[in-house]
C-alpha positions in Angstrom: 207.3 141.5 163.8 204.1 139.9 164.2 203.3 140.5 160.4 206.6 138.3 159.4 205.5 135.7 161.9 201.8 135.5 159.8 204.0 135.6 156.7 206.1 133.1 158.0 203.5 130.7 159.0 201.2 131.5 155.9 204.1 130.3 153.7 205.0 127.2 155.6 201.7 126.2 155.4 201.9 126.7 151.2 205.0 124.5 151.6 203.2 121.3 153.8 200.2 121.2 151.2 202.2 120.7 148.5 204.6 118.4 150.1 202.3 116.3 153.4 200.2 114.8 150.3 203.0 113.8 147.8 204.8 112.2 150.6 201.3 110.3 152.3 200.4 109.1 148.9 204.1 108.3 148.0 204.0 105.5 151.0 200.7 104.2 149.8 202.3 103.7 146.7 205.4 102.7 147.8 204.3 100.3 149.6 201.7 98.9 147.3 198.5 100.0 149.5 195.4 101.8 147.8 195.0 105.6 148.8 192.3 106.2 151.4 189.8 108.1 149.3 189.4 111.1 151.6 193.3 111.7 150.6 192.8 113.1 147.0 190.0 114.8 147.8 191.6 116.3 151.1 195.0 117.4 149.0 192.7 119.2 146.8 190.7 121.5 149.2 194.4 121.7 151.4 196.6 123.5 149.1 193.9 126.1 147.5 192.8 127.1 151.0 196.4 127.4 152.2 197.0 129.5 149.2 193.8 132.2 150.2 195.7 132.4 153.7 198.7 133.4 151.7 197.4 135.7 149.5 195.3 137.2 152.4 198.6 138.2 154.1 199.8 139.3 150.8 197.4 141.7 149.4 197.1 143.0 152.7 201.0 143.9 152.4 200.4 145.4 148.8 197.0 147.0 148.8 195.7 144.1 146.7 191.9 145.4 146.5 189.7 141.8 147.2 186.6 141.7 144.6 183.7 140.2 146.4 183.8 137.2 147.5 187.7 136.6 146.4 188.2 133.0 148.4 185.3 131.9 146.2 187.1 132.9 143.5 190.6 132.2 144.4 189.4 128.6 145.4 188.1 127.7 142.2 190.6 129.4 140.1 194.0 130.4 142.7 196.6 129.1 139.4 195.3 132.0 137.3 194.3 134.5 139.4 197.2 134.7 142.1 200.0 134.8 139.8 197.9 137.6 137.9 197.8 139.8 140.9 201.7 138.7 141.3 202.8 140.1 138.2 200.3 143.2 138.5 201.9 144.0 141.6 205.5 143.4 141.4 206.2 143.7 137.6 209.0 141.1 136.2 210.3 140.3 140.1 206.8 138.4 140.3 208.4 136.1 138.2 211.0 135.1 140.7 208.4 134.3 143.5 206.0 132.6 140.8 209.1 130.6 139.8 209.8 129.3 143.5 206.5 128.1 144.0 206.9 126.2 140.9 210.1 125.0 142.0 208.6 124.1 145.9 205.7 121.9 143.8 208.5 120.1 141.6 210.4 119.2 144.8 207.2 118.2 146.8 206.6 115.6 143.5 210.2 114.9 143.5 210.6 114.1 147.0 207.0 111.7 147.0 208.5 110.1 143.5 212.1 109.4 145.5 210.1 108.2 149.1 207.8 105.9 146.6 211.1 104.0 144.9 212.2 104.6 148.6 209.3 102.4 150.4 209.5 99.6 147.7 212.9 98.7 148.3 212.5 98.8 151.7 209.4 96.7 151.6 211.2 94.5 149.2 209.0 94.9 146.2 209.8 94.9 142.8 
């Protein structure tokens, strides 16, 4: 039980960095405001370290051996190396969870792209 609850938490943390700074930046823009520059640079260190708190709980659950220091390595190069250790793992059904992060990062774009057009008509602009 307490592992789902990790699992759980690991993922939904996953899901807020990819959607918290789409939709931020997507009022910014939406209402014609220049990003704080501690945003970009914030939404880049966010979503890789979320990503080593997944894949901790992960190869935990599969025996996924870590190399020393991993996060190091993970944090400079998580879009190659987690889905490698996806597909190592769970074969062709790694392409189903690889595919619904991919989906969850078109919808977080999506959703700041639809909140953007969102905020400028509600501000009035053109």
């Amino acid at each position: 039980m307490r592992g789902d609850r990790a699992h759980a938490t690991a993922t939904a943390l996953v899901v807020l960095a990819l959607f918290v700074p789409q939709l931020v930046g997507s009022f910014y823009e939406g209402l014609g405001r220049q990003l704080p520059d501690a945003l970009p640079i914030l939404a880049s260190v966010l979503l890789p370290l979320c990503l080593i708190a997944w894949f901790s709980l992960y190869s935990r659950e599969r025996r996924v051996p870590w190399v020393m220091d991993m996060a190091w390595f993970l944090l400079a190069a998580w879009m190659i190396v987690i889905p490698y250790y996806i597909l190592k793992r769970e074969g062709r059904a790694g392409f189903g969870r690889i595919g619904l992060f991919s989906l969850t990062w078109f919808a977080a774009w999506a959703t700041g792209r639809a909140v953007a057009v969102w905020m400028r008509v509600i501000a009035g602009g053109d």
